[in-house]
C-alpha positions as CSV (number, residue, x, y, z in Angstrom):
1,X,0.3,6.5,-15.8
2,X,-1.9,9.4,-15.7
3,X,-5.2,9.6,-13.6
4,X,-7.5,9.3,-16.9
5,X,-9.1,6.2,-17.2
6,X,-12.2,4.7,-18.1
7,X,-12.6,3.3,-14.4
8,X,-15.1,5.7,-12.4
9,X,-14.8,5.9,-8.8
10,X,-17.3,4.3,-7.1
11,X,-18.9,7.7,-5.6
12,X,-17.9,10.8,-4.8
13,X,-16.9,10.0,-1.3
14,X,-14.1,7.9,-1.9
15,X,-10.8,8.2,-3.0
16,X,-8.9,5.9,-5.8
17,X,-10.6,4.3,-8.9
18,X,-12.8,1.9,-8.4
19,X,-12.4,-1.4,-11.4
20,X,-15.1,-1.3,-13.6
21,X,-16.4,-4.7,-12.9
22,X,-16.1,-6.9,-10.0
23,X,-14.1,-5.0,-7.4
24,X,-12.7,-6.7,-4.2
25,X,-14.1,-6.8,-0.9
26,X,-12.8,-4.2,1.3
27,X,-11.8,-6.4,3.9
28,X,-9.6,-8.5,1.6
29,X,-5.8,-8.7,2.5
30,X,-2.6,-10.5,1.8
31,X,-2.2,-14.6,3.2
32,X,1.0,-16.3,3.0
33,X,4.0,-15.6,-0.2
34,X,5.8,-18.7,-0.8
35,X,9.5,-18.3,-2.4
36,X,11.9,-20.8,-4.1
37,X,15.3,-20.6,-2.2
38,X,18.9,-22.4,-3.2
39,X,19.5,-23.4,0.5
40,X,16.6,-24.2,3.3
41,X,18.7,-23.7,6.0
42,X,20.8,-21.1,5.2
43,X,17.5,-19.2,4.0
44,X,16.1,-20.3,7.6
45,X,18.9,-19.1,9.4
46,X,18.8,-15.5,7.6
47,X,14.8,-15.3,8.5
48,X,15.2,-16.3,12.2
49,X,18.4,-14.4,12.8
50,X,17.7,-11.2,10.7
51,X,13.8,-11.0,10.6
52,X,13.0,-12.3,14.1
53,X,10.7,-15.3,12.1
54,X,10.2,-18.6,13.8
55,X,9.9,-21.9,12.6
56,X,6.7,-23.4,12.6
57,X,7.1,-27.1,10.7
58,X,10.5,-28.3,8.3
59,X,9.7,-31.5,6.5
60,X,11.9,-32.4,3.4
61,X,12.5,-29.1,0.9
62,X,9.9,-26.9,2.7
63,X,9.8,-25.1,5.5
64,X,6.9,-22.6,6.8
65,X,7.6,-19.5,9.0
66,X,5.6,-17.7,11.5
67,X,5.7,-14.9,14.0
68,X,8.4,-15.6,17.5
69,X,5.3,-17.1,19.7
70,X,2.2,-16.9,17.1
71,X,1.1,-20.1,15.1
72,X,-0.2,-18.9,12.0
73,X,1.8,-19.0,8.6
74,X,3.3,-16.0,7.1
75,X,6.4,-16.8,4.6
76,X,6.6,-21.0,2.9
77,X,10.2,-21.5,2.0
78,X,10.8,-24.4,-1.2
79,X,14.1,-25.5,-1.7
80,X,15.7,-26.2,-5.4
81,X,18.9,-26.5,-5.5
82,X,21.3,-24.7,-8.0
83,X,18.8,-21.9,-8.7
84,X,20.0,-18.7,-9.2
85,X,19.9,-16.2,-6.8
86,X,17.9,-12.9,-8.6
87,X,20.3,-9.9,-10.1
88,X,21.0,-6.4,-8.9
89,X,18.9,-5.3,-11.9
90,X,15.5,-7.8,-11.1
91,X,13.9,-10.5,-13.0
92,X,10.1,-9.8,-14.2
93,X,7.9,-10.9,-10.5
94,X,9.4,-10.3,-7.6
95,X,10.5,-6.8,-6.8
96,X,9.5,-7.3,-2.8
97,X,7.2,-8.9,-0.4
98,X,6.3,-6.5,2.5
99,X,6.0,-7.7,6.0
100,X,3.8,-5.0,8.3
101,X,4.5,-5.2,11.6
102,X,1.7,-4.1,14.4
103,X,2.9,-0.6,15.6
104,X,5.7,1.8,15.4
105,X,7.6,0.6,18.4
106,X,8.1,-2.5,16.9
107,X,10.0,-1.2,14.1
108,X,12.1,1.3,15.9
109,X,13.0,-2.0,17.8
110,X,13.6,-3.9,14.9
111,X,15.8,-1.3,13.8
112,X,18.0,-1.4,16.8
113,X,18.4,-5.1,16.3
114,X,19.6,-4.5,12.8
115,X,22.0,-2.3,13.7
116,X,23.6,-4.8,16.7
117,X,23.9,-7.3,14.5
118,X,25.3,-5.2,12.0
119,X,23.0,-5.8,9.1
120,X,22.8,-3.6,6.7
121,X,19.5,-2.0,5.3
122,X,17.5,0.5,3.4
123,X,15.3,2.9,4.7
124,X,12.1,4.9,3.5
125,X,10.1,7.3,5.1
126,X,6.7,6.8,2.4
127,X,4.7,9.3,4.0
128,X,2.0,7.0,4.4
129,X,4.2,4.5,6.2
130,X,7.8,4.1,7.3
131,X,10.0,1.0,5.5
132,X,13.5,-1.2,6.0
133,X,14.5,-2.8,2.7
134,X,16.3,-6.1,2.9
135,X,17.8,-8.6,0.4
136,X,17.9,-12.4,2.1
137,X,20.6,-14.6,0.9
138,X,19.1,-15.3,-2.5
139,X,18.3,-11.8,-3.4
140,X,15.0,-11.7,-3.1
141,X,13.9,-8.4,-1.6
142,X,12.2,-7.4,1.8
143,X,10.3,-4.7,3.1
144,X,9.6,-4.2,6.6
145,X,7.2,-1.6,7.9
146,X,4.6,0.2,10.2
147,X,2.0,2.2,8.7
148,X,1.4,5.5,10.1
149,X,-2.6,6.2,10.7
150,X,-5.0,6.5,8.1
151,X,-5.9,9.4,9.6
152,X,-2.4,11.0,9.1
153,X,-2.0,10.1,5.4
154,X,-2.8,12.9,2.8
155,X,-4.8,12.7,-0.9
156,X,-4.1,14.3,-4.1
157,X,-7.3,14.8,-5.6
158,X,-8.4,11.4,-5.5
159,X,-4.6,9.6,-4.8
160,X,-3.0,9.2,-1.9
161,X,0.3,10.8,-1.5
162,X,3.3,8.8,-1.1
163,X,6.7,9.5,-1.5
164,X,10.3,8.2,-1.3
165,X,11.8,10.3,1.7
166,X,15.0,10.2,4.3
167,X,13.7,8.4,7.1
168,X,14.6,9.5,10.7
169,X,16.4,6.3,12.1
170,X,17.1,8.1,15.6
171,X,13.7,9.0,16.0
172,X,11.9,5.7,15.3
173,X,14.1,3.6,17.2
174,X,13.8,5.9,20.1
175,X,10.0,4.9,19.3
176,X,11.1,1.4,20.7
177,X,11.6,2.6,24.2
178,X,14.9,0.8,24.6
179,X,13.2,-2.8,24.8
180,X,14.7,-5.5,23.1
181,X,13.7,-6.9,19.9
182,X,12.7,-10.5,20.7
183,X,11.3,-11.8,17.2
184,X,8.2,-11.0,14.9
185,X,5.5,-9.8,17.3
186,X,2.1,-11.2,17.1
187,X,-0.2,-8.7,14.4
188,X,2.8,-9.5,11.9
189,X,1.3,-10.0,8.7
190,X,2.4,-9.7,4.6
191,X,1.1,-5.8,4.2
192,X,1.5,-6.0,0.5
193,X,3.7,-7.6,-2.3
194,X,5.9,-5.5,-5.0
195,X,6.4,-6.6,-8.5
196,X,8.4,-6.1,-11.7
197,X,6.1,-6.1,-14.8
198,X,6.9,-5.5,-18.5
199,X,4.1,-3.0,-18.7
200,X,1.9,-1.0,-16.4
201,X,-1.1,-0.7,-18.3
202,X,-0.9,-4.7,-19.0
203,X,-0.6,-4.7,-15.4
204,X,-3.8,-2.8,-14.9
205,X,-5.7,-4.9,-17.0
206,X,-5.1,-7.9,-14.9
207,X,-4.8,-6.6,-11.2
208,X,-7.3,-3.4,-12.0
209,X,-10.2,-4.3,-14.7
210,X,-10.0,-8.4,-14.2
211,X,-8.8,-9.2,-10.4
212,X,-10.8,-6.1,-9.3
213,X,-8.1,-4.0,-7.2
214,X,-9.0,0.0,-7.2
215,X,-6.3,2.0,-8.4
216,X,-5.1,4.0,-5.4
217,X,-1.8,6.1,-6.3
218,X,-1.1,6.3,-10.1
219,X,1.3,9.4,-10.5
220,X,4.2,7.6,-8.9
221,X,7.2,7.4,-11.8
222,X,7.1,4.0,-13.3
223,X,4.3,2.8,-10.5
224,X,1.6,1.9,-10.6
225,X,0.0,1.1,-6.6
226,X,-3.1,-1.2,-6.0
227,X,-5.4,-2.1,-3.3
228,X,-9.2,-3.0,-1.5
229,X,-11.0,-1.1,1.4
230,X,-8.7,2.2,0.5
231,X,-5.4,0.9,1.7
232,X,-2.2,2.5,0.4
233,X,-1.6,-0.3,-1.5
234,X,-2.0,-4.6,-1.0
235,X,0.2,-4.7,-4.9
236,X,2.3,-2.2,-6.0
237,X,3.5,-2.8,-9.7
238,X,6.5,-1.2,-11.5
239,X,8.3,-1.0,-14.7
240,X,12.0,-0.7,-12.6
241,X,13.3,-3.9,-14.6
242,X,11.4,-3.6,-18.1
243,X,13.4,-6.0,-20.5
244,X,14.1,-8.4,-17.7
245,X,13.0,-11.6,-18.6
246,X,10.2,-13.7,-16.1
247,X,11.7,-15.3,-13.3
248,X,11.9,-18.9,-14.1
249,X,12.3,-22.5,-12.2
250,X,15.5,-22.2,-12.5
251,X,15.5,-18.8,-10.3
252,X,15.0,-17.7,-6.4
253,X,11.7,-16.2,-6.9
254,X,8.0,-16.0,-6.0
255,X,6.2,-19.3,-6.4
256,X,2.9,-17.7,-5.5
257,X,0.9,-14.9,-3.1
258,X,-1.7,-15.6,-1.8
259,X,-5.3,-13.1,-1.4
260,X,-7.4,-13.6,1.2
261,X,-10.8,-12.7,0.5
262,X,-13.9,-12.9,3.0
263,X,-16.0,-15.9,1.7
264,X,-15.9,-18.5,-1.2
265,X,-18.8,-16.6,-3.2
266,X,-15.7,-13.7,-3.6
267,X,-13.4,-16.1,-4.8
268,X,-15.5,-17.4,-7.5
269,X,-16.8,-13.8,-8.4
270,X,-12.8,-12.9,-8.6
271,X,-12.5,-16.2,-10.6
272,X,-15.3,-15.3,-12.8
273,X,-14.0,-12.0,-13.3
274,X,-10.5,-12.5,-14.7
275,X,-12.0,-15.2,-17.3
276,X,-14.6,-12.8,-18.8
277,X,-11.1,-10.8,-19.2
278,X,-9.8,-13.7,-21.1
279,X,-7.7,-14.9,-18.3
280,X,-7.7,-18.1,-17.3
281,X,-8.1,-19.9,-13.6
282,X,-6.7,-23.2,-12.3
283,X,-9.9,-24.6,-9.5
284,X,-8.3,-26.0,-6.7
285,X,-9.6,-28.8,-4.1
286,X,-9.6,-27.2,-1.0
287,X,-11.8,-24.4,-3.1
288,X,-8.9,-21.7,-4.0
289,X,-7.7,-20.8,-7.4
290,X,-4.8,-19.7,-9.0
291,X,-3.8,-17.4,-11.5
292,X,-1.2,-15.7,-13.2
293,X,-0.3,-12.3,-14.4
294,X,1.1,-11.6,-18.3
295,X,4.2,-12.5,-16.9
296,X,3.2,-15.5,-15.4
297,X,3.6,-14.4,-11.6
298,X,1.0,-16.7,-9.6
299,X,-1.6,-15.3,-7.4
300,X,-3.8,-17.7,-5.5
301,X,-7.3,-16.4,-4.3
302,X,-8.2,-18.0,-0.9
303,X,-11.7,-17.7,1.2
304,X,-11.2,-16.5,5.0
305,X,-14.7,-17.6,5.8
């Protein structure tokens, strides 16, 4: 996707494209991603053993993770039995969910755990930040990663510059110090979420001109990277598995993702928003709402006031 578009910055000081309606808060982030798993305690098992998750309360099919001595939620697990696990290829939604951990050190040591437990793992140095790709035991993926400074990343033109590079394993986990990795560390929260979609300008018009993300790195092949407040990116989208079909009910997948933004007034502007688009909003009790993508992957809009 090419930089032309009928979006206009918001001035000349910033980078990115600014929506041309209702843009997001800066200071709105990414809550808690729920995920259908085949097996609660073998998914438990993989997230407290692997990841360094604890967790927090287990009644019945459900389960809800946090960090190894924090008490707010991060990942809800829902079991259905016999679903299937997602393929190599993908299934339109989930492509990964993206856990950011405080500092550096954290993931050098996290990277040293990995390799004494003898894990296997993916890594990515994206300029912008450094990243270790998981799959759990149903497939879904995982990223894990520390951002570098904002002050360190670089623009092009108006786009921030990310890439797909070696990462230098030896020199991060030396970035550990030798401590041990003893779990999440408190300041772990979802940094972003990843999905398959069928099309990236369909994407765009949901994420971009309805939900009111700015467009922050568009010249990535078959990406498209979104976000508020001029982060690399709270949504990356990507046509990776185009001719998937949508993960189903009867699939591992994402359930929903949540967005925090700063008040309720936000939450019905969003709301408002992605109607006069022609979307549509389910209103919620406790005051959120949820709704879904062309391909039907949920996003629930929460208030943090």
């Amino acid at each position: 996707m090419s930089d032309t578009s009928s979006s206009a910055p918001a001035n000349s000081t910033e980078h990115g494209i600014a929506p041309p309606g209702f843009r997001l808060p800066a200071a709105t982030h990414i809550g808690v991603v729920r995920l259908q798993v085949a097996d609660l305690s073998r998914s438990i098992a993989y997230y407290e053993r692997v990841l360094g998750f604890r967790t927090l309360s287990r009644q019945g099919g459900q389960a809800t993770l946090g960090t190894a001595s924090g008490d707010n939620a991060i990942l809800e697990l829902r079991e259905k039995n016999g679903v299937r696990p997602m393929p190599r290829r993908g299934r339109l939604g989930l492509f990964h969910f993206a856990i950011l951990l405080p500092d550096r050190p954290s993931l050098g040591r996290f990277v040293a755990h990995l390799a004494d437990i003898g894990a296997q793992a993916g890594m990515s140095d994206h300029l912008v930040s450094e990243a270790i790709y998981l799959s759990d035991p149903d497939g879904l993926g995982i990223e894990v990663y520390a951002d570098r400074p904002r002050s360190a990343w670089r623009y092009e033109g108006r786009e921030i510059a990310m890439a797909t590079l070696p990462l230098d394993a030896d020199n991060l986990v030396a970035a550990g110090g030798g401590a041990r990795w003893n779990g999440m560390p408190n300041g772990t929260t979802i940094g972003h979420v990843h999905l398959h979609v069928g099309d990236l300008d369909k994407g765009a018009a949901f994420y971009h001109d309805a939900l009111g993300f700015d467009k922050v790195v568009w010249g990535y092949p078959g990406a498209l990277f979104l976000s508020a407040g001029g982060y690399h990116h709270h949504l990356g989208t990507n046509t990776w598995a185009a001719g998937a079909l949508p993960a189903t009910d009867d699939d591992a997948r994402l359930i929903e993702w949540e967005l925090i933004l700063p008040d309720a007034a936000s939450v019905a502007d969003a709301g408002a928003s992605i109607e006069r688009s022609g979307g549509s909003v389910e209103r919620s009790p406790d005051g959120s709402m949820l709704a879904r993508d062309p391909w039907g992957t949920a996003i629930r809009l929460v208030s943090g006031g």
